[in-house]
DSSP file (Angstrom, degrees, kcal/mol; ACC not computed):
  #  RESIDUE AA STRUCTURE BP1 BP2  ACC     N-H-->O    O-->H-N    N-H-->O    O-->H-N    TCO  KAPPA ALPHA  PHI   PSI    X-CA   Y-CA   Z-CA
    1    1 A X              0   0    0      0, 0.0    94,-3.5     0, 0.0    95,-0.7   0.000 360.0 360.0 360.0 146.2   47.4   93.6  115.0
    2    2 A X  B     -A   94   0A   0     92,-0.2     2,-0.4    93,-0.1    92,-0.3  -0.461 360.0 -97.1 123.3 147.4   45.9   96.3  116.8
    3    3 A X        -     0   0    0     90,-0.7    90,-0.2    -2,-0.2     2,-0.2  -1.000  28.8-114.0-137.1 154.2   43.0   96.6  119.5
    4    4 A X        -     0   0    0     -2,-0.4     2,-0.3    88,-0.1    87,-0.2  -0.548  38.1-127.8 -79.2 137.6   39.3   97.5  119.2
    5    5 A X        -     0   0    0     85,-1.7     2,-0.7    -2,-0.2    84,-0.1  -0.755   9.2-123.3-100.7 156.1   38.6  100.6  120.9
    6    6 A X        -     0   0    0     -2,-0.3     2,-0.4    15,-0.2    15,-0.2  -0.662  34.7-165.4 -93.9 131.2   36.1  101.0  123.2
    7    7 A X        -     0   0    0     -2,-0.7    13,-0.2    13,-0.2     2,-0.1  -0.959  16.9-170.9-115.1 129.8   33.5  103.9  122.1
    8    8 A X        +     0   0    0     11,-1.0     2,-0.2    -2,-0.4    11,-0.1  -0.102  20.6 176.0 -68.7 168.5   30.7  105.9  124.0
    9    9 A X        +     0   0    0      9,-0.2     2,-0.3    -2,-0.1     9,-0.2  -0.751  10.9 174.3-157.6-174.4   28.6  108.0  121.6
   10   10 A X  E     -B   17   0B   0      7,-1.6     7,-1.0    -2,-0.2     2,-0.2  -0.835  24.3-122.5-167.7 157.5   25.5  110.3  122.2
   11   11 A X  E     +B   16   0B   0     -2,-0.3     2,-0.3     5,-0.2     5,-0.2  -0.955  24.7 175.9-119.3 149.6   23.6  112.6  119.8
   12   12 A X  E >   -B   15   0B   0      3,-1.7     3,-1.4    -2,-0.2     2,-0.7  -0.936  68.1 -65.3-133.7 108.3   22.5  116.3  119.3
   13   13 A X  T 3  S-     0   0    0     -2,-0.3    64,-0.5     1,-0.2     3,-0.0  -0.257 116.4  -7.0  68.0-119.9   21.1  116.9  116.4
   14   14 A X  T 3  S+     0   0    0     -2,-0.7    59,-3.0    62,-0.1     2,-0.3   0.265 118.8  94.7-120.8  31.0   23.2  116.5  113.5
   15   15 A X  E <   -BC  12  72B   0     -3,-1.4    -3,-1.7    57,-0.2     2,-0.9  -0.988  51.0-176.1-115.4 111.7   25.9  116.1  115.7
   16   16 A X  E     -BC  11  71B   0     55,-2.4    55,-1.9    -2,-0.3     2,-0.2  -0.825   7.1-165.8 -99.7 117.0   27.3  113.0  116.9
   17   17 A X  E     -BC  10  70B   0     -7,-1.0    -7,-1.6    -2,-0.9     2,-0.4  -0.818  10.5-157.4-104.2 146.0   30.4  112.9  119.8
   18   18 A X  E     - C   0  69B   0     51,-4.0    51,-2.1    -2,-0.2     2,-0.7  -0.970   9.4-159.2-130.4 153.7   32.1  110.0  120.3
   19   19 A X  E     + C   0  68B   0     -2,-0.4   -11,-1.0    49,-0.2    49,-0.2  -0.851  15.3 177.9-135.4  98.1   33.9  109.1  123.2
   20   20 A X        -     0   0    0     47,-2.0   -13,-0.2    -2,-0.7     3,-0.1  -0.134  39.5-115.7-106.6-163.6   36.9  106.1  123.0
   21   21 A X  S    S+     0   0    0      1,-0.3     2,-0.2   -15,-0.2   -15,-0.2  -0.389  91.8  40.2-141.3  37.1   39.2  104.9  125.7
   22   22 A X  S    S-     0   0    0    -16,-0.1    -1,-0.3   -17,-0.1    -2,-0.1  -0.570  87.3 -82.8 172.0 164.5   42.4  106.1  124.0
   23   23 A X        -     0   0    0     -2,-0.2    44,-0.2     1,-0.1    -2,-0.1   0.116  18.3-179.2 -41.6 154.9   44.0  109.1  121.8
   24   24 A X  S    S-     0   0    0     42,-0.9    21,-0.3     2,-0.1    20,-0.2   0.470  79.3 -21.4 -85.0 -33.8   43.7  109.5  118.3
   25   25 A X  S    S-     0   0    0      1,-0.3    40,-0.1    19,-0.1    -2,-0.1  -0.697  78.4 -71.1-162.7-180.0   46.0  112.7  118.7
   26   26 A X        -     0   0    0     -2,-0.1    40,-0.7    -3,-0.1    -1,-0.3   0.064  62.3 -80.0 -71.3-165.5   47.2  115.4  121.0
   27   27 A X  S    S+     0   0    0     38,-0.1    -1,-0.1     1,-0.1     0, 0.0   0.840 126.4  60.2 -64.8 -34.9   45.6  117.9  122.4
   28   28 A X  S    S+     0   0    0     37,-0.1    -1,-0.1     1,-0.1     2,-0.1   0.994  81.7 168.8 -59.6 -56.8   45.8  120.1  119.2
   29   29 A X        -     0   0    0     36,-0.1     2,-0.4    34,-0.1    36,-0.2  -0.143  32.0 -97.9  55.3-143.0   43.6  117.4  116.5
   30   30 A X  E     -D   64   0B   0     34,-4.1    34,-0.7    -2,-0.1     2,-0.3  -0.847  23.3-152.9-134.0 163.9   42.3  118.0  113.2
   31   31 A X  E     -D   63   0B   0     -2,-0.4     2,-0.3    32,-0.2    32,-0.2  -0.896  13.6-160.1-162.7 151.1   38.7  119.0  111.7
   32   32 A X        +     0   0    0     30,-1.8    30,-0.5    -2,-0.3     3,-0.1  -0.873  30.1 175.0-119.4 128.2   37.6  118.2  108.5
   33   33 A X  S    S+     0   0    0      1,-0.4     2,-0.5    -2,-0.3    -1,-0.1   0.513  78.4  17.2-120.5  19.9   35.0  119.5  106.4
   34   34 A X     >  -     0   0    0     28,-0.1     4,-0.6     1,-0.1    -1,-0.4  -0.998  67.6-118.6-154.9 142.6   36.1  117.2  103.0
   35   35 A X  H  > S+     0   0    0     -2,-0.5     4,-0.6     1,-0.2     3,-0.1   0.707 111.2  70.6 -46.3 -31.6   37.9  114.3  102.1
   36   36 A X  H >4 S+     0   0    0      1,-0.2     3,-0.6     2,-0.2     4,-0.4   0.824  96.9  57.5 -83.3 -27.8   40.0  116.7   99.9
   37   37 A X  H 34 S+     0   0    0     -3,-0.3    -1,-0.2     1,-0.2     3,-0.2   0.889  99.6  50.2 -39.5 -57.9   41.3  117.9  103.2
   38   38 A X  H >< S+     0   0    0     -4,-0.6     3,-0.9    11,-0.2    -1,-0.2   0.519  86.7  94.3 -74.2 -19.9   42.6  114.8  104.6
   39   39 A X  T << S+     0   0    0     -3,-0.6    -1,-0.2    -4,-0.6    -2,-0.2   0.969  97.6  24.7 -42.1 -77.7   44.6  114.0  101.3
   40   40 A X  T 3  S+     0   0    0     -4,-0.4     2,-0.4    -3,-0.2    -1,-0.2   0.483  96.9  89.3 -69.0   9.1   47.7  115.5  102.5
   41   41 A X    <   -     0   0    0     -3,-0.9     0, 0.0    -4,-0.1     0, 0.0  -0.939  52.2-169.9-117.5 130.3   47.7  115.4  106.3
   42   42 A X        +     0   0    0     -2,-0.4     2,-0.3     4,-0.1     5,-0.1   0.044  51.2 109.6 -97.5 -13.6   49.3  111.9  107.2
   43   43 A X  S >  S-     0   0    0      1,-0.1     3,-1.9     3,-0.1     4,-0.2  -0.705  83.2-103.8 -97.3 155.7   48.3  112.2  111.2
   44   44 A X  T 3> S+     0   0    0      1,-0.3     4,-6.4    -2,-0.3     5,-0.4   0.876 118.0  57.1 -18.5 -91.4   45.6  109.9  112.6
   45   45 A X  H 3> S+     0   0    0    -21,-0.3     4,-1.2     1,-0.2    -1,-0.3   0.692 104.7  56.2 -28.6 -26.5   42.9  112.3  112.8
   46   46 A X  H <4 S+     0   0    0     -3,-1.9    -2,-0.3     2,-0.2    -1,-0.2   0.938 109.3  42.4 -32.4 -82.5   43.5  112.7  109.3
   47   47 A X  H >> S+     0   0    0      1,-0.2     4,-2.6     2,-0.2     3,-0.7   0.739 110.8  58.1 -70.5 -35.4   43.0  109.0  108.5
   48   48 A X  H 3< S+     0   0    0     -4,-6.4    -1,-0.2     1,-0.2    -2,-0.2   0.970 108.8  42.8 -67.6 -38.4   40.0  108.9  110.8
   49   49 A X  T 3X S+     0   0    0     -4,-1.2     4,-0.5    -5,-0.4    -1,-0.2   0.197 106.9  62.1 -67.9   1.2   38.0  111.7  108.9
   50   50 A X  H <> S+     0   0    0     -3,-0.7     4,-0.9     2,-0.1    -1,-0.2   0.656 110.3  44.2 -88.3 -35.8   39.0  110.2  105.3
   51   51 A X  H  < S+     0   0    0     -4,-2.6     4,-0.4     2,-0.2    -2,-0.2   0.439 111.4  46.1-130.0  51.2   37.2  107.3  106.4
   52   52 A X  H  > S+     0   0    0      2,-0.2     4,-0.9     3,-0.1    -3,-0.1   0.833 115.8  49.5 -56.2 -76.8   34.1  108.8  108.0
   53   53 A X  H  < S+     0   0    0     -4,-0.5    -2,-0.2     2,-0.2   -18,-0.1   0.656 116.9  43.7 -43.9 -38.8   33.9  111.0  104.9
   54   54 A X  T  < S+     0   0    0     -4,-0.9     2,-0.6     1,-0.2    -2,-0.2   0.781 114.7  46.9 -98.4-100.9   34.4  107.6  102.6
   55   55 A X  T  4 S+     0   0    0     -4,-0.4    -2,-0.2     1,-0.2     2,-0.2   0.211 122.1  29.7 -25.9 -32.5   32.1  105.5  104.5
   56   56 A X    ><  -     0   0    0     -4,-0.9     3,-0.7    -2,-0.6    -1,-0.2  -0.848  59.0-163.2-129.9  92.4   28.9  108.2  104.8
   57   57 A X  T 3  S+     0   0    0      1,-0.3     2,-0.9    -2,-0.2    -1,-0.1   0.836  89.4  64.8 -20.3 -54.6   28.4  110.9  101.9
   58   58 A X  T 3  S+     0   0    0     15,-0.1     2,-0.4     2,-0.0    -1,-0.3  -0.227  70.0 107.1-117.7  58.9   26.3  112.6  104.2
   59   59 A X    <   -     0   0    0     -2,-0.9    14,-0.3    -3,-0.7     3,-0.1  -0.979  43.7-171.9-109.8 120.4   28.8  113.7  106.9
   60   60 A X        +     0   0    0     -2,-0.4     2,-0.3     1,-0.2    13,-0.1   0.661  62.5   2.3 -72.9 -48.2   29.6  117.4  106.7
   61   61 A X  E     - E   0  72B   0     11,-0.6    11,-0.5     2,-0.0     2,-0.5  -0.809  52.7-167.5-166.3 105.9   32.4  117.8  109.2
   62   62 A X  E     - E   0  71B   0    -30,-0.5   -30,-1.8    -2,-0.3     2,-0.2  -0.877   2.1-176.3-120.5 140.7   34.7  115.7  111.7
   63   63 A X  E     -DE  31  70B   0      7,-3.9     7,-2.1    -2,-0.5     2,-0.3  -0.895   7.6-168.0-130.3 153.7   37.1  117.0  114.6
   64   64 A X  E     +DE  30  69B   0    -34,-0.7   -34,-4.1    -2,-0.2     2,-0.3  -0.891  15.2 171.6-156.2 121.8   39.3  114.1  116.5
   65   65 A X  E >   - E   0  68B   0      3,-2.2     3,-1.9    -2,-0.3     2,-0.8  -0.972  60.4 -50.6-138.8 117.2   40.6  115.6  119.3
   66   66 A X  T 3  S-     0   0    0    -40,-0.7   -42,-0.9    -2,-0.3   -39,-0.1  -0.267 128.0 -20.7  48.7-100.6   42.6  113.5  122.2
   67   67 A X  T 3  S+     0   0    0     -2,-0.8   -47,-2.0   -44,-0.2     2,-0.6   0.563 121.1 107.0-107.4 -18.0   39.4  110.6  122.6
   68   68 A X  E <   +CE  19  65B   0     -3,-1.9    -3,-2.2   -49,-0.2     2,-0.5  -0.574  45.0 175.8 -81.7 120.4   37.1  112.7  121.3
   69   69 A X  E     -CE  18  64B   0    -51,-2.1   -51,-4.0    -2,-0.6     2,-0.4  -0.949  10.5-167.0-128.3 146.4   35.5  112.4  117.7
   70   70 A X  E     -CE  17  63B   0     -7,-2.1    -7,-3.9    -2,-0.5     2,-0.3  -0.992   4.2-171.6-148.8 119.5   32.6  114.9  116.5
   71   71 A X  E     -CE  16  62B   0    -55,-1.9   -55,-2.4    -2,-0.4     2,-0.4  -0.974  11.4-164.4-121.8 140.4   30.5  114.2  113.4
   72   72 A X  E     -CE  15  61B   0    -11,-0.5   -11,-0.6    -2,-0.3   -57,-0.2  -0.782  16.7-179.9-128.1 138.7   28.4  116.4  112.1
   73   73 A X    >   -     0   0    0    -59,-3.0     3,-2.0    -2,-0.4     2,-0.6  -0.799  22.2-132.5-167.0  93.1   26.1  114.6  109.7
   74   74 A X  T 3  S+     0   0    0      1,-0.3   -60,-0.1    -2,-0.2   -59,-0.0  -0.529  95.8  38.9 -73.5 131.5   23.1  116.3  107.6
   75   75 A X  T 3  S-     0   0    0     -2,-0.6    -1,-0.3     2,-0.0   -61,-0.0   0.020 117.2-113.4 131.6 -10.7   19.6  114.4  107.6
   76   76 A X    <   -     0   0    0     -3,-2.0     2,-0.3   -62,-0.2   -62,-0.1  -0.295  47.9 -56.7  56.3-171.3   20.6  113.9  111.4
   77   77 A X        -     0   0    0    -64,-0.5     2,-0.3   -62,-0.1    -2,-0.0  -0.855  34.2-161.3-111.0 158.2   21.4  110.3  112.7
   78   78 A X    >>  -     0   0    0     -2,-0.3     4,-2.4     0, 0.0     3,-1.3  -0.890  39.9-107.1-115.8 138.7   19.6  107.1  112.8
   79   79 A X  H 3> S+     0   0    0     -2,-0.3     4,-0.6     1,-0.2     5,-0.1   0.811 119.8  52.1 -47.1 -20.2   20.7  104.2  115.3
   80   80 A X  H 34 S+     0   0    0      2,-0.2    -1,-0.2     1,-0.2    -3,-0.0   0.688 110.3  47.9-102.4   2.6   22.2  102.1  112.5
   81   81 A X  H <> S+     0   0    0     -3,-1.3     4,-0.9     2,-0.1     3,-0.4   0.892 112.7  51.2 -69.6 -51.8   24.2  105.1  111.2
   82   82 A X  H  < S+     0   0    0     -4,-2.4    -2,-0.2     1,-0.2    -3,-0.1   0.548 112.0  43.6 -51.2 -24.7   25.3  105.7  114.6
   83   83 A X  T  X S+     0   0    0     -4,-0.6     4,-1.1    -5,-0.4    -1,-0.2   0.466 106.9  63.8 -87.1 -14.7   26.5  102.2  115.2
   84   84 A X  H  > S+     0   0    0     -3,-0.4     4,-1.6     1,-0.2    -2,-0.2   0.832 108.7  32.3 -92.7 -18.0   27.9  102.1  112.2
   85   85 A X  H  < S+     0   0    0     -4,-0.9    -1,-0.2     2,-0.2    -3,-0.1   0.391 112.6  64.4-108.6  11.2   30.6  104.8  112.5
   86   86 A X  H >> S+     0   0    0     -5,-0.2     4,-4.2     3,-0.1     3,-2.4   0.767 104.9  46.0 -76.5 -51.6   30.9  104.0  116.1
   87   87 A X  H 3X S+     0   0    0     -4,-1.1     2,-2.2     1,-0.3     4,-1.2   0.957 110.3  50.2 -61.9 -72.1   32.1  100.7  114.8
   88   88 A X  H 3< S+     0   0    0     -4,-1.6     4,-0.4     1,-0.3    -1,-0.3   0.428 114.0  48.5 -43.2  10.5   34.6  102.3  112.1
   89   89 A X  H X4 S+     0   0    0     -3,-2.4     3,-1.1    -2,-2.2     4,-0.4   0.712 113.0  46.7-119.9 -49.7   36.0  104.5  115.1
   90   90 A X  H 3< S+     0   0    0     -4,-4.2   -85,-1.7    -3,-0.3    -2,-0.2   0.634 119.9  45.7 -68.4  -3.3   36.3  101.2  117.5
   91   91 A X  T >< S+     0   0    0     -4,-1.2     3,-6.8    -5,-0.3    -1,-0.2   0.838  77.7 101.3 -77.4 -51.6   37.9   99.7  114.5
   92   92 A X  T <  S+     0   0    0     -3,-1.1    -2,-0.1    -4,-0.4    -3,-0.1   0.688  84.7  45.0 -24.2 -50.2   40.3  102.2  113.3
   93   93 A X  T 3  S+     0   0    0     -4,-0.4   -90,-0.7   -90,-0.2     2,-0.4   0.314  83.0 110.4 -93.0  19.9   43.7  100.6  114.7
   94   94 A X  B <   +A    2   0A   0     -3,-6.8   -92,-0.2   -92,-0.3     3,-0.1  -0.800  39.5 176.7 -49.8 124.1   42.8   97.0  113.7
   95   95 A X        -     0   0    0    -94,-3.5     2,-0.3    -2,-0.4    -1,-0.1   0.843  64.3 -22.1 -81.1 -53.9   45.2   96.4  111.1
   96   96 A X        -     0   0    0    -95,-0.7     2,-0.5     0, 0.0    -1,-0.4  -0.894  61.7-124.9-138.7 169.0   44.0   92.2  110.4
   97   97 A X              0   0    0     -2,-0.3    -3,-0.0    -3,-0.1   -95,-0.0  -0.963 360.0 360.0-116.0 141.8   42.3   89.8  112.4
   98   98 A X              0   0    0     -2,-0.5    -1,-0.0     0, 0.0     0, 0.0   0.337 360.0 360.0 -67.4 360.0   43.7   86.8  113.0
């Protein structure tokens, strides 16, 4: 249930933007600078930044805004970090595979 989303990303610095082919949110979104944040907020952006936060210790700060996700990530990035939350982002609305 579910579809893989399709994700851009590029880096600057210790910043990574990612760029999907549908919403997470409205216009308004979320940013995160903790996990303890995302404990009570129920909306999408929410869920996407509890697991970026769970998946990489050393992500500082994520905003999901429309199609747009921004990670902030000290140490910078490496290609297989960068593929690797590019994949959790193209993931997110799989529920199962069949």
């Amino acid at each position: 249930m579910g579809q893989v989303i399709n994700v851009t990303g590029t880096v600057a610095g210790d910043t990574a933007i990612f760029e999907a082919d549908r919403s997470f949110s409205g216009q308004d979104g979320g940013a995160y600078e903790s996990i303890d944040e995302t404990i009570e907020d129920p909306t999408f952006p929410a869920q996407l930044a509890a697991r970026a936060f769970e998946a990489d210790p050393a992500i500082t700060r994520v905003f999901s805004g429309s199609n747009g996700v921004v990670i902030r990530r000290d140490g910078g990035w490496s290609d297989a970090e960068l593929a690797r939350l590019r994949r959790l982002i193209e993931e997110f609305f799989v529920f199962y595979r069949g």
